[in-house]
C-alpha positions, 0 to 999 in steps of 0.5 A, a space after each residue: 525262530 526270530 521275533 515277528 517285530 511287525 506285531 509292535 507297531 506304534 500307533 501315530 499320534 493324533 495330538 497334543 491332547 493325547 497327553 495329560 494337561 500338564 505334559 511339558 513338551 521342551 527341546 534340548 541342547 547343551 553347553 559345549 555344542 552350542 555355546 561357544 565363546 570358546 578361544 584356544 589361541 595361545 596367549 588368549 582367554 575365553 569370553 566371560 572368564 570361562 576356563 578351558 574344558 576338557 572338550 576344549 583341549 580335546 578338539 584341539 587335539 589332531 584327528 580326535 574330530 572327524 572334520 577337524 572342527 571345535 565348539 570354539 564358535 559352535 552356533 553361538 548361543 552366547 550371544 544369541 541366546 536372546 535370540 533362541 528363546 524367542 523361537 523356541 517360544 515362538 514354536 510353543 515350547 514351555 520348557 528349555 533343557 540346557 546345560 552350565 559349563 562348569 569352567 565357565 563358573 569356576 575357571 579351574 573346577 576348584 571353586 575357590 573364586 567363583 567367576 562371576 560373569 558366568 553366573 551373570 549369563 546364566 542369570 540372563 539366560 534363565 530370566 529369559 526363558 521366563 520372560 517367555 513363559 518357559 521353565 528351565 531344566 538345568 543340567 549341571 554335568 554334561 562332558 565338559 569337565 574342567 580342564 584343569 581338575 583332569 590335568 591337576 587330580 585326574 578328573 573323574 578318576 579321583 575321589 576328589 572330583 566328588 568334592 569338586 562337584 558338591 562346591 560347583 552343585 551348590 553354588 548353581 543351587 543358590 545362583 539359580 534356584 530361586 528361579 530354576 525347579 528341575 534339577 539334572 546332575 548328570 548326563 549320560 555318565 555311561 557315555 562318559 565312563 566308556 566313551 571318555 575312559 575306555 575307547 577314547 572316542 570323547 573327551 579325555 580320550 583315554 584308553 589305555 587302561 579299559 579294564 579299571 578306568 570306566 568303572 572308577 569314572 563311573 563309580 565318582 560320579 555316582 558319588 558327585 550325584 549323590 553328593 549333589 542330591 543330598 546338599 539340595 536336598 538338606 539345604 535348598 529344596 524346602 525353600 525353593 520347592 525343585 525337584 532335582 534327578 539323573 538322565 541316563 540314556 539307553 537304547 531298548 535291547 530286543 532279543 534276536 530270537 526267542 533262544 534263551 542265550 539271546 534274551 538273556 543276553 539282551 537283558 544283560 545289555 540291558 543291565 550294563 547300560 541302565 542297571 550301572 547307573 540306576 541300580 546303585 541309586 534305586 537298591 544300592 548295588 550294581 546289577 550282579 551280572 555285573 558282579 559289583 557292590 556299591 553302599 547306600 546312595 540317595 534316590 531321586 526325585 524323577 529320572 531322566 530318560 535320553 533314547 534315540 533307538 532300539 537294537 536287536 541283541 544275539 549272544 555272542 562269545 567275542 564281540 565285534 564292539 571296540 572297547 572291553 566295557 562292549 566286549 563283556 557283555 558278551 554280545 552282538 547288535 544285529 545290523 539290519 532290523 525288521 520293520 525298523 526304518 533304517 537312518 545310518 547307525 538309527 532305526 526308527 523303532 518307536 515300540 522300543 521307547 514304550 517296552 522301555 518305558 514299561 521296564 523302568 516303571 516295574 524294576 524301579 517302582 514306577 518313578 517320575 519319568 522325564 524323556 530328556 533327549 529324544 531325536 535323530 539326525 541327518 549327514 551334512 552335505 554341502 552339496 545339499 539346497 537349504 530348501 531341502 535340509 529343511 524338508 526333513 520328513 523323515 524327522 517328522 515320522 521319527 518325531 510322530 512315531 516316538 511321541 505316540 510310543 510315549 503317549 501309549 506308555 502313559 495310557 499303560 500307567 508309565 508316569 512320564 511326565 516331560 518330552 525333549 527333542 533332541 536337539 532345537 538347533 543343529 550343532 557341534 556334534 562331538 567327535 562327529 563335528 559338524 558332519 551331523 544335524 541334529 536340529 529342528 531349527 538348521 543353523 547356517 555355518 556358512 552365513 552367520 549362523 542364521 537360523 531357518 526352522 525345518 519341516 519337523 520344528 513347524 511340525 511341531 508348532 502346528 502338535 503343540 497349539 493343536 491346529 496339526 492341519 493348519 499350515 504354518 509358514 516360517 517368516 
């Protein structure tokens, strides 16, 4: 007999009210999708000295891209961050979760000359949000390994990359954290364990030996994140009073049925995607479904928490899934969902973030909670008016229904503390390239990059300054 889903509906929420005073509601990007700056012509170097990232050789790299696009340009952030701020700002957000490009800190990942015109543009960066009124949220990894620290020692498959990553931590905790109080050392390490060591869809692009790879990639960054925790921790938090964590992302897993197998199996899905990463930090070993240990690792000051949907889960002996990280956990993601409005490889489910939400508070005591990446996207089709590319209502639903889920969540006791849609602008979206929009705010690749607000980014001023039935229009 299958679940009734229908029972788990969310309520629509009302208003910014319906959070707590202090709530932090923020948008999100990161480095390499934004940026830009980027010039792999031979013979060439990068705007303000940065080095080639891993993502820089791999989009250069023939059929790795689906439209055979790069960042190189991206929606240049560079140089229009001053720009963004301003709208970001001007849309009510009081927070601006964004990443450092590691090689445009240090050029060859080592850290042994750091590049000083990097440091200058986060540096303006940063004044900037606060000229604004808004808090940054640093992100010190997001995918774009160095290029050279992959070639020379192996990137994160090596033990040295965790040394590596402490100089490169450090570095920004001094340049930055006078001013920067919320710490991110990681992102999504599942996403690169598996994507980057296993199937070879991201950056590096290996899979040929799937078996060892994502769990020694996983295991270094474990490791890098504990070392960068402990140096704040030992050197920097007591002075500039921050707070530094992890974002691991995840989708909910709902058994199919209420047979045993399939919950079983949904836990287990659970456990390979969460329990990887979270496990070692909050208990010191790896879940046992998957039969690893790891010794002691430092705790974190809150979670990051990335979720764009939620999976129906059946047992399976073999597994459709690319990939052997998919193939043993044993399992297949049911396609169609009941009550679950469909977007592509996206349903719109927002009970899946609160049962989450709920999971996290009663096997991790409770922690302070961030929702760091919450969103979803639209295809690119060239043939589509501007005027419709921005009418996007289905991302006003998305964006109502999942907000809504948080709230409750903190109404049931969740201590979640911040919200960040993903993403503020259209982007480069990985090995998807510029196929997908994830922005609220379109971004013109055709007409000079030029920024037009949608439906969802209005949306979302009229919640934040609480006049939800007024009407705003763009200028």
């Amino acid at each position: 007999m299958t679940t009734n889903f229908m029972d788990e509906e969310v309520p629509s929420v009302v208003s910014c009210k319906d959070f707590p005073p202090d709530f932090v509601f923020g948008v999100a990007t990161i480095a390499y999708q934004v940026e830009g700056a980027n010039d792999m012509v031979e013979g060439a170097s990068n705007e303000g000295g940065r080095g080639d990232s891993i993502w820089d050789v791999f989009t250069h790299t023939e059929g790795k891209i689906k439209d055979g696009s790069n960042g190189d340009i991206a929606v240049d952030q560079y140089h229009l961050y001053k720009e963004d701020v301003e709208l970001m700002s001007k849309l009510g957000f009081g927070a601006y979760r964004f990443s450092v490009s590691w090689s445009r800190i240090f050029p060859d990942g080592l850290g042994m000359k750091v590049n000083e015109e990097g440091i200058t543009y986060y540096n303006n960066l940063i004044n900037a949000l606060l000229d604004q009124g808004m808090q940054p949220y640093l992100t010190l990894y997001h995918w774009d390994l160095p290029s050279h620290l992959h070639e020379s020692i192996g990137g994160w498959l090596s033990d040295k990359i965790v040394k590596y990553f402490a100089i490169y931590a450090e570095t920004c905790f001094a340049s930055f954290g006078d001013r920067v109080e919320h710490w991110i050392t990681l992102n999504e390490p599942l996403q690169t364990a598996v994507n980057g060591y296993d199937d070879g869809t991201f950056a590096p692009g290996r899979s040929e030996n799937s078996s060892t790879e994502p769990y020694l990639a996983a295991h270094h960054q474990l490791l890098a994140h504990a070392a960068a925790v402990s140096i704040y921790n030992k050197k920097y938090k007591a002075q500039q009073g921050g707070e530094i964590g992890i974002v691991a992302d995840c989708e909910w897993a709902e058994a199919f049925s209420d047979k045993m197998e399939d919950k079983t199996a949904a836990a287990r899905r659970i456990d390979f995607h969460f329990g990887w990463f979270l496990d070692p930090i909050y208990f010191g070993d790896y879940p046992k479904t998957m039969r690893e240990e790891l010794g002691d690792l430092l705790p974190v000051d809150f979670l990051g928490k990335n979720h764009y949907t939620t999976r129906l889960i059946a047992h399976a002996t073999t597994s459709p899934d690319p990939g052997q990280f998919y193939r043993a956990q044993h399992l297949k993601r049911i396609a169609e969902y009941p009550g679950g409005e469909a977007i592509e490889w996206l349903y719109i489910v927002p009970w899946g973030l609160r049962k989450l939400l709920k999971y996290v508070a009663q096997k991790y005591q409770n922690p302070k909670i961030y929702i760091t990446e919450n969103g979803m996207d639209d295809e690119e089709d060239p043939k589509t008016l501007l005027h419709e590319m921005l009418d996007d209502k289905k991302r006003v639903r998305y964006y109502k229904g999942y907000l809504a889920a948080v709230s409750q969540a903190i109404k049931d006791g969740e201590d979640v503390r911040g919200y960040f849609a993903w993403s503020f602008v259209d982007n480069f979206e990985w090995a998807q390239g510029y196929t997908k929009r994830f922005g609220i705010v379109y971004v013109d690749y055709k007409n000079g990059l030029s920024r037009h607000p949608k439906s969802s980014a209005l949306w979302f001023s009229r919640f934040l300054k609480g006049d939800e039935g007024k009407t705003i229009k763009e200028d």
